[in-house]
C-alpha positions as CSV (number, residue, x, y, z in Angstrom):
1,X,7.1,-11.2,14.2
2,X,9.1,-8.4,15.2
3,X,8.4,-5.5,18.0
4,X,8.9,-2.3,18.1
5,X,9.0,-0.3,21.2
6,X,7.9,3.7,21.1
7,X,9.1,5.3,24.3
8,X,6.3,8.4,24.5
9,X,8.4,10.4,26.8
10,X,6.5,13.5,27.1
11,X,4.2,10.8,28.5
12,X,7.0,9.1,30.6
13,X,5.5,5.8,29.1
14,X,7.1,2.9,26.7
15,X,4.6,1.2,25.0
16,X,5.3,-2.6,23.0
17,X,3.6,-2.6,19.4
18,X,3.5,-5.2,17.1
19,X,4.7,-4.8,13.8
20,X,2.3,-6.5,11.8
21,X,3.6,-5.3,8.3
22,X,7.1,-6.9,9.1
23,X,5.9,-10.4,9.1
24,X,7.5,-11.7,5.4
25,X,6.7,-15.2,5.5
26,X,6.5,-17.2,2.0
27,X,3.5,-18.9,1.2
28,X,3.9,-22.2,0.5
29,X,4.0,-23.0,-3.1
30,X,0.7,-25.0,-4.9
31,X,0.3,-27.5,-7.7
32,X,-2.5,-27.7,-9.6
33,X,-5.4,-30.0,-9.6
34,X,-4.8,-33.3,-11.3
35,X,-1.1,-33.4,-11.2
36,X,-0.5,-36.6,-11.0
37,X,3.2,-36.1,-9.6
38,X,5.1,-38.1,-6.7
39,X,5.2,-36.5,-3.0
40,X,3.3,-32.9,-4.1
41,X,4.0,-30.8,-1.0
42,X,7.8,-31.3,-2.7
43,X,6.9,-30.1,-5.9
44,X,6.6,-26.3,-7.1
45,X,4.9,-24.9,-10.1
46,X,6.7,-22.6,-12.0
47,X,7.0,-20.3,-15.9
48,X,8.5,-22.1,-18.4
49,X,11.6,-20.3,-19.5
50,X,12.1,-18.0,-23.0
51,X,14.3,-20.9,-23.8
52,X,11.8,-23.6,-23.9
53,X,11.9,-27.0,-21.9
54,X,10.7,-30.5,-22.4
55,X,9.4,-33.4,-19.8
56,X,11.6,-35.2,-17.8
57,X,14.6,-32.1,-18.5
58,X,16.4,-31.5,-15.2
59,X,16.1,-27.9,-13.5
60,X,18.6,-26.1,-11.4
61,X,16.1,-24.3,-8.6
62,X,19.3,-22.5,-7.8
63,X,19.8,-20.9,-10.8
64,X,16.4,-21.3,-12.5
65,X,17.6,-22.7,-15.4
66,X,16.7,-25.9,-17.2
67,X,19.2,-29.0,-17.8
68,X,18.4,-30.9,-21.0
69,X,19.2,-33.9,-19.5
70,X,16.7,-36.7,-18.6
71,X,17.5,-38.8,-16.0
72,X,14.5,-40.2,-14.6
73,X,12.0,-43.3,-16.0
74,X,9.0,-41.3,-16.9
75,X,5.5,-42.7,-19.3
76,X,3.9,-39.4,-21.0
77,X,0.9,-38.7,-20.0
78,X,-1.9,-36.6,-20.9
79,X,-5.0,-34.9,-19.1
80,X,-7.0,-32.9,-22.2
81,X,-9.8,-31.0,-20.6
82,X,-9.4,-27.5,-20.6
83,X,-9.8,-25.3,-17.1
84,X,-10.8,-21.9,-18.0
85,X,-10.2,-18.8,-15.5
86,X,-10.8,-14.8,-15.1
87,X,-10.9,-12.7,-12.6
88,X,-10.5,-8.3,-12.7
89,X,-8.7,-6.9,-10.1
90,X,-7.6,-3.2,-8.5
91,X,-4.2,-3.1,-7.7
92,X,-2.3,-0.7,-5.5
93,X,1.5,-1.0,-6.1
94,X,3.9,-3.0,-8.3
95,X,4.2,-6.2,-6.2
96,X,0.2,-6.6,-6.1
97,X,0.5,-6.0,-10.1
98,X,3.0,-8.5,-10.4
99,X,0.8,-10.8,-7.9
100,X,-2.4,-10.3,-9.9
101,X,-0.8,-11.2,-13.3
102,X,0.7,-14.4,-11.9
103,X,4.1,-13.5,-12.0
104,X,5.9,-15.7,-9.3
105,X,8.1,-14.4,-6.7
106,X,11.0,-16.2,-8.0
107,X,10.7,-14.4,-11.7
108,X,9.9,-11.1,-9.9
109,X,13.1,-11.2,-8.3
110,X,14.9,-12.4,-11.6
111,X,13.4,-9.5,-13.1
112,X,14.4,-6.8,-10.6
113,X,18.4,-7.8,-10.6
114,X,18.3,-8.4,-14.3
115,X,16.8,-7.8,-18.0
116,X,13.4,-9.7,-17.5
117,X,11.6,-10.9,-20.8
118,X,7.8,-12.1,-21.5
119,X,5.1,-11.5,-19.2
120,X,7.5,-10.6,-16.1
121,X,9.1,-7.5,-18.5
122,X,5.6,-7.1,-18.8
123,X,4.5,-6.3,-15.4
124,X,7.9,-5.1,-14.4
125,X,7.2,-2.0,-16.6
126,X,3.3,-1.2,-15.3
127,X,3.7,2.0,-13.8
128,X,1.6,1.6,-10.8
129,X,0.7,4.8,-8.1
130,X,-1.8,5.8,-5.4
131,X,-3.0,8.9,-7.8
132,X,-4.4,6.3,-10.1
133,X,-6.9,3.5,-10.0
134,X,-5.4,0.8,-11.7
135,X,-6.9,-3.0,-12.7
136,X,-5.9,-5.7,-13.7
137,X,-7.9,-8.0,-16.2
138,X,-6.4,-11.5,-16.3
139,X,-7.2,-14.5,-18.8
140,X,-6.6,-17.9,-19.4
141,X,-7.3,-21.1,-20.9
142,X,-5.7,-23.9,-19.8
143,X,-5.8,-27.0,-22.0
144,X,-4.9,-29.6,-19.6
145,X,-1.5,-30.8,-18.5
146,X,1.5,-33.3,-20.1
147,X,3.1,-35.4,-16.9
148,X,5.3,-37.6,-15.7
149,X,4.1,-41.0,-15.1
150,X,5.6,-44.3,-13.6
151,X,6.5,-46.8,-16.1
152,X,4.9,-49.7,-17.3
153,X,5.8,-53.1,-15.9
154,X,6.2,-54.5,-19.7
155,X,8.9,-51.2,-20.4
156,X,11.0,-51.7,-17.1
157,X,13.7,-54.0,-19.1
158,X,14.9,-51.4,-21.5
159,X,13.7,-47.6,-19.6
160,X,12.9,-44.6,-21.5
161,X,10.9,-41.5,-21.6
162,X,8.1,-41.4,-23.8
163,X,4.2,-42.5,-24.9
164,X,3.5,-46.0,-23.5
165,X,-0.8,-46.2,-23.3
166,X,-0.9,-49.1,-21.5
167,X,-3.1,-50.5,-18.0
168,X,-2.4,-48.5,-15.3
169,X,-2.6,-51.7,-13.0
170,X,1.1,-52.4,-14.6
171,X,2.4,-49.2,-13.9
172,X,4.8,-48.7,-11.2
173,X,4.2,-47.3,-7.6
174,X,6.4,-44.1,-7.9
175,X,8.9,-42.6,-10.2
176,X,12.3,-44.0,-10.3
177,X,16.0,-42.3,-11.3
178,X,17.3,-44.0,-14.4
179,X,19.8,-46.3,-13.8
180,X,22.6,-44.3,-15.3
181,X,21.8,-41.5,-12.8
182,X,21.2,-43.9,-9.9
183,X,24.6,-44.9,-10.0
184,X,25.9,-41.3,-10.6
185,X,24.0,-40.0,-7.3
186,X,25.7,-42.4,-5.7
187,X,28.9,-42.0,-6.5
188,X,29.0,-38.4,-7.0
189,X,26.1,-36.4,-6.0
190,X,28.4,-33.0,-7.2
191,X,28.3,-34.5,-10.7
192,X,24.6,-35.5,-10.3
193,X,23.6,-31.8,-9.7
194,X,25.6,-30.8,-13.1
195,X,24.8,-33.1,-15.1
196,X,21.1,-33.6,-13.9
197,X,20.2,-30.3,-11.2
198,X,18.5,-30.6,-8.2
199,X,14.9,-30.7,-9.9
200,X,13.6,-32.5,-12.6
201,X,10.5,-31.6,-14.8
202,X,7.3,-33.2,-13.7
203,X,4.1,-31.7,-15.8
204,X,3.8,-29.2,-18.3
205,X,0.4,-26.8,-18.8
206,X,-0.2,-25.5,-22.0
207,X,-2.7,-22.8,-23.3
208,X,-3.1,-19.4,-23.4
209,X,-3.9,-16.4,-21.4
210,X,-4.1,-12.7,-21.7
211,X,-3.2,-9.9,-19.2
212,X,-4.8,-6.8,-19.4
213,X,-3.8,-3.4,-17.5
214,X,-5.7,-0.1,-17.4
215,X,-5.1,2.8,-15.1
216,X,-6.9,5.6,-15.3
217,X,-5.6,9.4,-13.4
218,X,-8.0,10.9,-10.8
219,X,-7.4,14.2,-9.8
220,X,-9.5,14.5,-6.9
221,X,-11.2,12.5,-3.8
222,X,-14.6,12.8,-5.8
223,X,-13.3,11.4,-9.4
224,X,-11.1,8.1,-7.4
225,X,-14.4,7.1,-5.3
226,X,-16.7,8.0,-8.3
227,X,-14.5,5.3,-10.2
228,X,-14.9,3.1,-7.3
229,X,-18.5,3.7,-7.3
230,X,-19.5,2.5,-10.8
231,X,-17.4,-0.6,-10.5
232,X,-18.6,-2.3,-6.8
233,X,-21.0,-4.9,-7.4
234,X,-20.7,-5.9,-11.0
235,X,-19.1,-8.9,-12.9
236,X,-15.8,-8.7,-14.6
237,X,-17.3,-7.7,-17.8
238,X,-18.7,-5.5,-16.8
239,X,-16.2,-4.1,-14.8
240,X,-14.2,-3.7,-17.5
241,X,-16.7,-1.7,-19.5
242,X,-16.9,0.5,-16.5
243,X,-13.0,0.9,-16.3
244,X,-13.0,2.1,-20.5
245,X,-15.4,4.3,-20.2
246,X,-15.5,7.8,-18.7
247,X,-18.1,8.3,-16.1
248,X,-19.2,12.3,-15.6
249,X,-16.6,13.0,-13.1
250,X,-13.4,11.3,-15.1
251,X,-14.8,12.4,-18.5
252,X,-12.1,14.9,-18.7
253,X,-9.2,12.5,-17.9
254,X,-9.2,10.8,-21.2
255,X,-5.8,11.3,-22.0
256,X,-5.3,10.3,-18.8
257,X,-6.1,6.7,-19.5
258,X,-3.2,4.2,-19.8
259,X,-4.0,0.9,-21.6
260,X,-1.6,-1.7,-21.8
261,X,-1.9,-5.7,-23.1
262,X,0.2,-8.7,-23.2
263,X,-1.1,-12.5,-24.8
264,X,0.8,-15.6,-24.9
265,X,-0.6,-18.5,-27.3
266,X,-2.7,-18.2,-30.1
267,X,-1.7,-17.1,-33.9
268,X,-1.7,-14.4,-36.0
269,X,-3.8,-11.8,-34.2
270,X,-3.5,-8.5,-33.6
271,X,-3.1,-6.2,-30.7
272,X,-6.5,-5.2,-29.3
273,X,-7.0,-1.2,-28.8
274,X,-10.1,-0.7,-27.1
275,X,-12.4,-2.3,-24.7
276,X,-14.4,-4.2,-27.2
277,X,-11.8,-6.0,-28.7
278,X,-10.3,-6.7,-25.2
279,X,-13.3,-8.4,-24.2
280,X,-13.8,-9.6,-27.7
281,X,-10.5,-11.5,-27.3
282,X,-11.3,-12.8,-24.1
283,X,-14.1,-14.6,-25.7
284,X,-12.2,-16.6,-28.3
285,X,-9.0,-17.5,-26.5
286,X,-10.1,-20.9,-25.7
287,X,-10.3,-21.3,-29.7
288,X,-6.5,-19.7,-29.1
289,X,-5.4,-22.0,-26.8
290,X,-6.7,-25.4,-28.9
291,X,-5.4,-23.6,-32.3
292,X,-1.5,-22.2,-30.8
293,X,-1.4,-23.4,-27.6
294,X,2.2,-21.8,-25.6
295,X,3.5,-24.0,-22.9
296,X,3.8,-21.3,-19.8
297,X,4.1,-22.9,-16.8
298,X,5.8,-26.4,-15.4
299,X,5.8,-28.6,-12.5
300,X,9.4,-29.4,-11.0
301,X,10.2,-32.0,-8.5
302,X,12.8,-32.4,-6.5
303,X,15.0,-35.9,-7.6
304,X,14.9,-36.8,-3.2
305,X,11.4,-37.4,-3.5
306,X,11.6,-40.5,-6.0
307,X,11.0,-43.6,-4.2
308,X,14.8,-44.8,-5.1
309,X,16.7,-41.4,-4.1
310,X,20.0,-42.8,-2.6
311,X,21.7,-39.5,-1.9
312,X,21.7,-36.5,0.7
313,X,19.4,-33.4,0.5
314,X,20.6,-31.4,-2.6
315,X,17.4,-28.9,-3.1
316,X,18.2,-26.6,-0.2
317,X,16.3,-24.3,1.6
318,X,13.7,-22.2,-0.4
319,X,15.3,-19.0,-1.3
320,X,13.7,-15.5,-0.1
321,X,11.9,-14.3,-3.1
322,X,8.9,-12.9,-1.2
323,X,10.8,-10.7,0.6
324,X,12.8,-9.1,-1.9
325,X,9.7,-8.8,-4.5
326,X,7.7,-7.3,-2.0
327,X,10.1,-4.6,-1.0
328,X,10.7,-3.9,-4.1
329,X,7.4,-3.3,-5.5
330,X,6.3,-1.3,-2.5
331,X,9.4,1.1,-3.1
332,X,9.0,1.1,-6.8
333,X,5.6,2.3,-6.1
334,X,6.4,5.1,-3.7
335,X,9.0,6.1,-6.3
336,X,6.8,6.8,-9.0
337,X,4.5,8.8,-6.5
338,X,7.1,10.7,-5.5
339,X,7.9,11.3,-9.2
340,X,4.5,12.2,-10.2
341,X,4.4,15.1,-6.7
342,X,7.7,16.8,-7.6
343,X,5.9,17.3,-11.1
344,X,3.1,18.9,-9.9
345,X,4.2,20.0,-6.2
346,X,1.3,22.9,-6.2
347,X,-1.4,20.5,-6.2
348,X,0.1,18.3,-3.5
349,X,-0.2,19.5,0.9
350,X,2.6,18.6,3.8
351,X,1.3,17.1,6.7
352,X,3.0,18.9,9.8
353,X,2.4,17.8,13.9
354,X,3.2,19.8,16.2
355,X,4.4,19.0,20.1
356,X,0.9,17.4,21.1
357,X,0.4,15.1,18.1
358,X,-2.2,17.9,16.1
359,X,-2.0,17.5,12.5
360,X,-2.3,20.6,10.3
361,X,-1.6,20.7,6.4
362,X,0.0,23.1,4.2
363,X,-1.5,25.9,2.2
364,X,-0.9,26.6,-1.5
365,X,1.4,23.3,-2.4
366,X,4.9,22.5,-1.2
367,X,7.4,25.0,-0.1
368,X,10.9,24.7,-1.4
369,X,12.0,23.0,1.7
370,X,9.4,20.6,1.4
371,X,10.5,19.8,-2.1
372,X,13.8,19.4,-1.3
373,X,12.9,16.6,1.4
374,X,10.6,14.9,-1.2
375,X,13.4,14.7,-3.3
376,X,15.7,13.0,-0.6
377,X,13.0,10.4,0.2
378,X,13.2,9.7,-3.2
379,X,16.6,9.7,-3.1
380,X,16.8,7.1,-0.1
381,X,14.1,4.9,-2.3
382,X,16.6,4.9,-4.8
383,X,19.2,3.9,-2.6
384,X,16.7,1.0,-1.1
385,X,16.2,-0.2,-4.8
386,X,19.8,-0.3,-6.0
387,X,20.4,-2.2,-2.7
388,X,17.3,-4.8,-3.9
389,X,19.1,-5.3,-7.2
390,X,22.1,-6.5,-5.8
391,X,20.0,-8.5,-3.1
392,X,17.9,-9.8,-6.1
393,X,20.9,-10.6,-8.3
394,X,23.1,-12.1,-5.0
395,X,19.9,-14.4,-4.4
396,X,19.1,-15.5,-8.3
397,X,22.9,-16.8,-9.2
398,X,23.7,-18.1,-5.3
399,X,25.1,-22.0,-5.1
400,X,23.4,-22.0,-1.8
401,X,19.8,-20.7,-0.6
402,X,20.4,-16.9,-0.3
403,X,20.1,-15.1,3.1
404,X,18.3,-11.8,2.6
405,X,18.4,-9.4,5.3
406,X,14.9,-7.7,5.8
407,X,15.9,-5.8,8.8
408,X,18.1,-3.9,6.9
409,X,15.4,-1.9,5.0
410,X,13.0,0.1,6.0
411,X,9.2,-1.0,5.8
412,X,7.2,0.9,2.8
413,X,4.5,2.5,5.1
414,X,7.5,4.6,6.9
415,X,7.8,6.4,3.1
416,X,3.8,6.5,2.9
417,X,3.5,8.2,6.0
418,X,5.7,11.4,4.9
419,X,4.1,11.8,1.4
420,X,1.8,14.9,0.9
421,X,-1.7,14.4,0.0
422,X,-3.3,15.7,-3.1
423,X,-4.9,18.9,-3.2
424,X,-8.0,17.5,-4.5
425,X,-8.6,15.5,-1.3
426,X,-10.0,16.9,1.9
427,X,-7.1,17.5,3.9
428,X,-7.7,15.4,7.1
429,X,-5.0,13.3,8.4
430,X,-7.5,10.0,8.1
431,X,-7.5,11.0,3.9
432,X,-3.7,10.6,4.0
433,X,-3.7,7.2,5.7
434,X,-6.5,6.0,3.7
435,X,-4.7,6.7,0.9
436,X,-1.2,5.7,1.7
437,X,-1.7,2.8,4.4
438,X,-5.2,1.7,4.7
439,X,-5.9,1.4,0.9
440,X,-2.4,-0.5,-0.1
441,X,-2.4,-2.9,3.2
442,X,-5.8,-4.0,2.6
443,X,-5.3,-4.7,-0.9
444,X,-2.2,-6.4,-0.1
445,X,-4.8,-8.6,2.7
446,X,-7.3,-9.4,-0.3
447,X,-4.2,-11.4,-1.6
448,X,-4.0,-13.4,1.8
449,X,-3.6,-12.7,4.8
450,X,0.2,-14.0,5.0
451,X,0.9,-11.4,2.5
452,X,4.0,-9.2,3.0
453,X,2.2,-5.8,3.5
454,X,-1.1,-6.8,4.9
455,X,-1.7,-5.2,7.8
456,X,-3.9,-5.5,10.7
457,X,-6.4,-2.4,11.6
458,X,-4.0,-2.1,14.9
459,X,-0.8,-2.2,11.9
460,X,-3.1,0.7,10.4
461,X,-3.1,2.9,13.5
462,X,0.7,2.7,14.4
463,X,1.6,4.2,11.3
464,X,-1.1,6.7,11.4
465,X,0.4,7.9,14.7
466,X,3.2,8.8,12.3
467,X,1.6,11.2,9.8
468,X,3.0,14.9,10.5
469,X,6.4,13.6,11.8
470,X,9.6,13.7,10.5
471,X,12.5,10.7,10.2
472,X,16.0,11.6,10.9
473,X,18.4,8.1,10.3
474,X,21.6,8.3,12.0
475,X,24.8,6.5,11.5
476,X,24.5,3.3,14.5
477,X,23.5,3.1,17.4
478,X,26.5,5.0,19.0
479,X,25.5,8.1,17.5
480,X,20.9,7.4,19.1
481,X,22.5,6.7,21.9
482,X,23.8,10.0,22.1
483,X,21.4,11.6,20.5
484,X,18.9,10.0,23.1
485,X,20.6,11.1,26.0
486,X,19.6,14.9,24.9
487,X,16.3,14.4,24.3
488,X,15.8,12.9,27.5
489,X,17.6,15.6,29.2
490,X,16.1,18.2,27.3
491,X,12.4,16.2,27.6
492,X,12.0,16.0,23.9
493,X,8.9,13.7,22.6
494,X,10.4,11.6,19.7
495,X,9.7,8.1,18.5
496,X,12.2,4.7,17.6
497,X,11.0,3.2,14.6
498,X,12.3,-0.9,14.7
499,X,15.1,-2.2,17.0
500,X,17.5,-2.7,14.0
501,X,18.2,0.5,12.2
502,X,18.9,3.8,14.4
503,X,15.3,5.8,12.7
504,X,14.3,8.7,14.9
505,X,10.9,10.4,14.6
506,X,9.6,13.8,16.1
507,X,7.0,15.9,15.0
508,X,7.8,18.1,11.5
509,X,6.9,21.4,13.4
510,X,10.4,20.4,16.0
511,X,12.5,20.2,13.2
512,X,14.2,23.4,14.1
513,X,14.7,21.9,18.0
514,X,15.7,18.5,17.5
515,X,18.4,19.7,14.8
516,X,20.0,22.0,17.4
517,X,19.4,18.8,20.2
518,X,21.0,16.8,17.4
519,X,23.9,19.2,17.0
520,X,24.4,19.9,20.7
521,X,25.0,15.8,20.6
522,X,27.5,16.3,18.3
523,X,25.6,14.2,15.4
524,X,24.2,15.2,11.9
525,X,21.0,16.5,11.5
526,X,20.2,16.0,8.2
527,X,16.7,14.1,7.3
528,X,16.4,11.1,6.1
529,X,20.2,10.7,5.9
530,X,21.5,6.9,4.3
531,X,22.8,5.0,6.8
532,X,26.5,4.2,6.2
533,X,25.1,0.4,6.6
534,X,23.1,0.6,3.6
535,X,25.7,1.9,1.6
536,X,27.7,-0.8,1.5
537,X,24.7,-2.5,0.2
């Protein structure tokens, strides 16, 4: 966990805070119930590739792609009873979308540095925003799971994959490498990995499941909280209901109403367009799942946890997925906010603070200077996503497990902080960090706590001390340091966001001053300026 120091020095104080949103640590991957799979805190459930897979098929983890190879003794098991799940969720940004509709933070990734397909294209294209309440309805019906067992004692002489339904007293302890690939891994663990990967297929689920999305535009305070209103305390179904239908304050925002659906398994069926059939559909996809069932997610285990493993390590360290997904859907987020502000900047107000930290808001929509500095922020967010691509595609097609660099991008709530709030909303500075921090770091926390994003109530407040200001990047440290040594001299309040970029903040109302402080230091003045240091990313 990082700190950040703020030196106050109208105050003449320095003050440690903890960074509570910076804490990206991965949770740790589950299996499911009933997986009857060797060593389980070693194995990770993942989607099943466009491409198809089989039982026993090795995996590269590296490059998350299947080898039809099987080089493991294996009996084909079977566990039929169906596990049936559904749950109805708000969401507050792209990564929690993503998170909701059980994409996994591997195929998020996959998705942002490439062409994704299936359900991750699927919740890759949700446009999610803050000026919308979105949910997400997911589905599924799970009909049990196909695994790898040991095999039979009276099968040992001549190994194979396959159906052997025989006593499970003359089954063996553990899963075993073929002889073949025994021999291989000993020889040449190189060839192993190509021939075999790191990974080999240990259970495959089967079923089917539906995703729903609906957002629905609220204009106002009164309309978003209405919304809210009618949708605390029920079940899912009717939750859904509730999100379809137009209460008296959204009643006019019909065409404001985006409705989107995705189903894997099941046959020959149409797409649903309203809430009935939705809900309708949700009600016969366990008849889906036993008529088409789709295979959608797999087990894979790494080959060093069978019982006669005679190589080194060859898995790796798990790559940083988290990270990059969560970044990216924050900024993707903000993106579209932005988007949706500089097409309507008369309804949206600017925060300004002055010297002491008082927090007034703009009359009558943005100015043109104010437009122009939304339209660098977005601008920057586009530089921070174009800089996640390559991350994403560096960390999806790496040999090795990728090292990805959080400290070189800023955290989402830095953005948050310097958006405008709606017109329609009373225009407090508590509104705006409800709306832009409170609202998407708690969300993030319903996830889990661990969650990249979640924030603490103290997390809340540090960057609610923030709204009004302005953020000026400079080149490196050289050019703070001299821009420092100005302020001080010149007593100047500002504020250091992190201790690895060079991020200035001052009040919005001291623009004027801190760009002739800036200039007298001989450094640009231009806000929110791209760091030479991201552009080579």
């Amino acid at each position: 966990m990082k700190k950040i120091f703020i030196p106050l020095l109208s105050a003449g104080l320095a003050i440690g805070l903890t960074a509570c949103n910076e804490a990206q640590t991965k949770p740790t991957p589950t299996v499911k119930t009933g997986t009857p799979a060797t060593h389980l805190d070693a194995t990770e459930v993942v989607g099943v590739p466009e491409t198809g897979i089989n039982l026993g098929w090795g995996w590269d983890s590296f490059e998350s792609k299947s080898v039809p190879t099987i080089c493991v003794e294996f009996d084909e098991a079977y566990d039929s009873a169906q596990t049936v799940t559904s749950s109805f969720h708000e969401v507050s940004d792209s990564y929690e979308a993503m998170k909701r509709l059980g994409v996994s933070a591997e195929a998020s990734v996959k998705s942002i540095g490439y062409e994704a397909s299936g359900k991750a294209k699927f919740a890759k294209d949700l446009k999610v925003d803050n000026f919308s309440s979105t949910f997400v309805l997911e589905a599924s019906v799970d009909n049990g799971v196909r695994y790898a067992a040991p095999v039979a004692e009276a099968a040992i002489v001549e190994p194979r994959s396959g159906s052997h339904p025989v006593d499970s007293s003359q089954r063996h302890n553990a899963l075993r490498l073929t002889d073949e690939a025994f021999s291989l891994a000993r020889k040449n663990i190189a060839q192993f990995k190509h021939q075999c990967g790191n990974s080999f297929v240990s259970a495959i689920y089967s079923g089917a499941r539906l995703s729903a999305f609906v957002s629905v535009k609220t204009s106002s305070q009164k309309e978003k909280e209405s919304l809210e209103t009618s949708l605390s305390g029920k079940g899912w179904g009717a939750q859904v209901d509730a999100a379809f239908s137009e209460s008296s304050e959204t009643s006019k925002q019909k065409s404001q109403k985006d409705v989107k659906f995705f189903q894997v398994g099941g046959n020959k069926e149409g797409v649903p367009t309203g809430k009935a059939e939705i809900i309708d559909r949700v009600k016969n996809l366990a008849v889906a799942a036993d008529e088409a069932p789709k295979n959608f997610y797999m087990a894979v285990t790494p080959y060093e946890a069978l019982s006669n493993w005679p190589g080194s390590e060859i898995t790796g360290e798990e790559q940083e997925f988290e990270q990059i997904a969560s970044l990216w859907g924050g900024y993707r987020t903000i993106y579209n906010e932005i988007e949706a502000i500089l097409e309507n900047p008369q309804k949206f107000n600017i925060a300004i603070a002055d010297k002491t930290g008082e927090v007034a808001f703009s009359q009558n929509g943005l100015s043109p200077i104010d437009i122009s500095a939304m339209e660098d922020l977005q601008d920057e967010i586009m530089g921070q996503l174009q800089a996640l691509r390559v991350a994403a595609r560096t960390c999806t097609t790496a040999e090795e497990a990728c090292e990805f660099d959080e400290a070189l991008f800023r955290a989402p709530y830095a953005y948050r902080v310097q958006l405008p709030l709606p017109a329609g909303f009373t225009q407090t500075a508590e509104n705006l960090v409800d709306l832009y921090v409170r609202e998407p770091a708690k969300s993030r926390c319903r996830i889990g706590l661990e969650t990249p994003g979640c924030l603490s109530n103290r997390g809340v407040r540090e960057w609610a001390s923030r709204v009004g200001m302005t953020s000026v990047k400079l080149e490196n440290w050289t050019a703070f340091e001299a821009v420092k040594a100005t302020f001080n001299t010149n007593n100047f309040a500002y504020d250091v966001e992190g201790t690895d970029l060079p991020i200035v903040w001052f009040p919005a109302s001291e623009w004027a001053t801190a760009s002739r402080l800036m200039s007298e230091a001989g450094k640009s003045a231009d806000p929110m300026k791209v760091s030479s240091l991201e552009q080579k990313n």
